[in-house]
N, C-alpha and C positions, 0 to 999 in steps of 0.2 A: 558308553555315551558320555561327552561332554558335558558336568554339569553346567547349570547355567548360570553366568556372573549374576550379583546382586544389582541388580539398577533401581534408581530413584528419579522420577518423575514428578519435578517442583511446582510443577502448574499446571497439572491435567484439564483445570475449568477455565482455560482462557481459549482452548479449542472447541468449550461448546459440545462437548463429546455426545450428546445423548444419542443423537444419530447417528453413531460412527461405530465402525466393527475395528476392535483392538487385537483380532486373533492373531493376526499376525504379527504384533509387535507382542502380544504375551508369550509366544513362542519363542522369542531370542534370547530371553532374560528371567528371573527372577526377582518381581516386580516389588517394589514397596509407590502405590500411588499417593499423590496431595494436591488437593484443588489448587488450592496455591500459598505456597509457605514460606514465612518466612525461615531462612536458611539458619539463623541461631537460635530457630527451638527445635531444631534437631541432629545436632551435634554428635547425638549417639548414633545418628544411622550414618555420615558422613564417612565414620572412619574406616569402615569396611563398606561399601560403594566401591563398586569397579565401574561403574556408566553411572552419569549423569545427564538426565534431559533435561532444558531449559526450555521456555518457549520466550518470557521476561525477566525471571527473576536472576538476580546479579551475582555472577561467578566470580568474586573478587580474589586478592592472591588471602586473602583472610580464609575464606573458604577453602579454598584449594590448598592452604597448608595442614587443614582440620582434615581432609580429607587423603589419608595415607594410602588407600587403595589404590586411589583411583589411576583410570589408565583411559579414559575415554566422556569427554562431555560431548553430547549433541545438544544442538540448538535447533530447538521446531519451529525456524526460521531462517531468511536468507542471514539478515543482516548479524551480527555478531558483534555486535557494540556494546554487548552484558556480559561480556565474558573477555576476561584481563588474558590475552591472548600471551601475552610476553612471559607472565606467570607462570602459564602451563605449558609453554616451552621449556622455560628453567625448569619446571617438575618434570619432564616429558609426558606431559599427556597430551596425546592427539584433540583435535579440537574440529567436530565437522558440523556442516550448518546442511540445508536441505532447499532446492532451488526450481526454479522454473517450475513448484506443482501450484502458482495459483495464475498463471497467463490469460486462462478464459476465461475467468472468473473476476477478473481487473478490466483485462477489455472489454468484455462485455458489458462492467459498469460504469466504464468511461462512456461506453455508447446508452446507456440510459439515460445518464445527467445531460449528455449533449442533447438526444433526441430529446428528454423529455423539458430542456429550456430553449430549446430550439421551434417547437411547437406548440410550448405555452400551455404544457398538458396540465399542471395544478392550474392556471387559471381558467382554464375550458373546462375542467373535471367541476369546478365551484361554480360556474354558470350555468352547468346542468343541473344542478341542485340546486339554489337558490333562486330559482325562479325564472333570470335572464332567458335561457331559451324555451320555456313555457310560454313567455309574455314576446316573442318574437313574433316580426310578423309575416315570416316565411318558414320553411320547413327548416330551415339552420339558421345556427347563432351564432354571427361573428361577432367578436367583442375586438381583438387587435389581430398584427398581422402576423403570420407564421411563414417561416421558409423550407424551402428543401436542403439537406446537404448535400445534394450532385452539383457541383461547378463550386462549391465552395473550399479553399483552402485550409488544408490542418497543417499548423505549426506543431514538430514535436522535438521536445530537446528530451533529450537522453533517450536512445536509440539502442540499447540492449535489446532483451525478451521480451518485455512491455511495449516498449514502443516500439519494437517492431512487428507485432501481435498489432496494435491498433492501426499502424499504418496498413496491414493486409485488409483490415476489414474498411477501414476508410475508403479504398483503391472499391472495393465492394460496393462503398455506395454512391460511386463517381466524384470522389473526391481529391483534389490533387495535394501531396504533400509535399512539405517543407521538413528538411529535418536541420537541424541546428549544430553550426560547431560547437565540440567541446573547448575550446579556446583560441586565443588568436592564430597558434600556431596550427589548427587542425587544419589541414589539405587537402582530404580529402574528397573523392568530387563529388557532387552532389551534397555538399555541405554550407548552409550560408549562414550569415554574421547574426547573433540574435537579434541587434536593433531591427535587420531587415524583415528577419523571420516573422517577429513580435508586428511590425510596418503592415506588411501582407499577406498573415492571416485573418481566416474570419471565425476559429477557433483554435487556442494553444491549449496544448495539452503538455502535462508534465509528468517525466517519468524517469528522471536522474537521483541519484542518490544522494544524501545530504553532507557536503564536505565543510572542509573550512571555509571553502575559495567560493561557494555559491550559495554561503546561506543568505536570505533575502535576494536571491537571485533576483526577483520581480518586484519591485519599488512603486516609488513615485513615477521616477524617470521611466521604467519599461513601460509601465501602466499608460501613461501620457502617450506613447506612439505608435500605441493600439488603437486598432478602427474604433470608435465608436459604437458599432453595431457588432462585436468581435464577445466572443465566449471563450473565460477563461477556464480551467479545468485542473484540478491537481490530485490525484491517489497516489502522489509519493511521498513527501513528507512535508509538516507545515510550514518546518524552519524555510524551506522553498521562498515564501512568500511572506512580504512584508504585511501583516494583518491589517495593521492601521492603515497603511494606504490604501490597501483593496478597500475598504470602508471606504472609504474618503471619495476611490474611483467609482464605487455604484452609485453609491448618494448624489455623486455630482453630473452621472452621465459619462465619466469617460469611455465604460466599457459595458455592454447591453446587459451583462450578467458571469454569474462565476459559479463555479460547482464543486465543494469540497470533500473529501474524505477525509481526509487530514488536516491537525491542525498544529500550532507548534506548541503549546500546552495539551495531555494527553492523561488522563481526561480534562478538561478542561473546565475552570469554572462555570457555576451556573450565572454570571452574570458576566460572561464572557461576551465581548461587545458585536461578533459576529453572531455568535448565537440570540440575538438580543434583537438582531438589524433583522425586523417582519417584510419580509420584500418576494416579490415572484421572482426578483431577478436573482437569487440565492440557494443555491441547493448546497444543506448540507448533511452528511453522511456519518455516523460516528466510527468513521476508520472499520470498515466491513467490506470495501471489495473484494479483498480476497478470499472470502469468508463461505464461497458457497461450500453444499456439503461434498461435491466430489472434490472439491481443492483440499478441503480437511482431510477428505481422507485418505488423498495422495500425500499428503503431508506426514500423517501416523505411519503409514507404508514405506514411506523413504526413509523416516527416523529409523524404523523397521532393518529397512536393505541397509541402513548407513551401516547399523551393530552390526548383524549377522556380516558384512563385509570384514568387517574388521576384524574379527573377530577367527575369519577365516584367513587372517593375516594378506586381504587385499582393500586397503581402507580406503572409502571412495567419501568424494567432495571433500576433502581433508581444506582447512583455512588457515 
């Protein structure tokens, strides 16, 4: 039998694990776990590591020169912007992340901030408590107005997994989409110009990844040739959106309302100006859609299949 390489698991507590079965990934390896550590107070376990899991904490070429074993980092995430990728080429070590396990678990929280600012559900939930539909004088209490999303447009730019998860479920509840080019050159059909997109929807949802070329994708300027009564939406990253302005655009009425997971400081100050803005038209979320427990622990299970792949000399999601 195969003995089993040494792996090290630097942030076991950013998965939340209490609810989560690890059998399957205790079987590829020979575990040392750490809620989450930092990597130069443990220097003695680097140098013999054959796997490393990451889910934040930062693989730099510092690390990865301390670490003479090694032959395999996973990241218990998509994205891989903690891990000095060129480094571990020069060392050859394989570098794999893990993808597509939190889809339903994102859509389906893009459709709760939508539903639940689209219907005005914290201010209806505070009217039934605070006395408003006690003191009514029919069997219900309207306080303002609510719509349906059938006949209304979803704007989505970035059109992968995610957005194309939300656009199935939109189509679900009679809603027609717009999806967005990825640049002036994009040709593809069914693909229109964001100003137009941002023009005529009556929610954007975002779900592109954060590059050079689009960070503050959404400004002053996008903000501005949005409807009025339009809902803006982001669970991809903060950099995405220009903060000050979105302030600027609720406060002043441009856009009816906005719904956050993300933001571009991560955690963010307690006196962060959006957390700060007391408004119904604001939902925000501390970066958790992806978070439900079956995405976790598709997540543990893939980091799982990535080793045991590898390991069987057939290494899969390799970056």
């Amino acid at each position: 039998m195969m003995k089993k390489p040494l792996a090290l698991f630097l942030d076991k507590a950013s998965l939340y694990p209490d609810d989560l079965d690890f059998s399957l990934i205790n079987d590829v390896a020979s575990w040392q776990w750490f809620d989450n550590v930092n990597v130069s107070d443990i220097q003695h376990c680097l140098a013999d590591a054959k796997v490393i899991v990451t889910n934040k904490v930062l693989i730099n070429r510092e690390v990865l020169e301390k670490s003479e074993q090694l032959k395999l980092i996973c990241v218990a995430a998509t994205g891989v912007n903690n891990v000095d990728i060129e480094a571990a080429r020069q060392k050859n070590v394989k570098v794999c992340n893990v993808r597509a396990y939190a889809t339903s678990s994102v859509a389906q929280h893009v459709f709760s901030l939508m539903l639940s600012l689209n219907r005005k559900l914290f201010s209806y939930q505070e009217s039934a408590v605070n006395g408003q539909w006690s003191q009514s004088d029919f069997f219900c209490y309207f306080g303002e107005p609510i719509s349906d999303l059938e006949g209304k447009t979803l704007g989505i730019i970035g059109f992968g997994e995610l957005g194309q998860a939300v656009a199935k479920i939109a189509k679900c509840f009679g809603m027609e989409v717009q999806i967005a080019k990825r640049d002036e050159a994009d040709s593809r059909h069914g693909r229109v110009d964001l100003s137009a997109l941002l023009s005529a929807s009556d929610v954007v949802s975002l779900h592109c990844p954060l590059t050079e070329n689009n960070y503050h994708l959404i400004s002053d300027q996008e903000l501005a040739v949005m409807k009025p009564e339009a809902i803006l939406i982001n669970t991809a990253r903060g950099g995405l959106i220009d903060e000050t302005a979105l302030l600027h655009a609720l406060k002043n009425n441009q856009i009816a309302a906005a719904a956050l997971d993300v933001l571009e400081e991560e955690p963010p100050s307690v006196n962060h100006a959006l957390l700060n803005y007391q408004s119904d038209k604001l939902i925000i979320t501390p970066h958790m859609a992806w978070a439900s427990r079956e995405s976790r622990q598709r997540l543990i299970n893939e980091v799982a299949k990535n080793i045991q792949a590898y390991l069987q000399g057939q290494p899969r999601n390799m970056v």
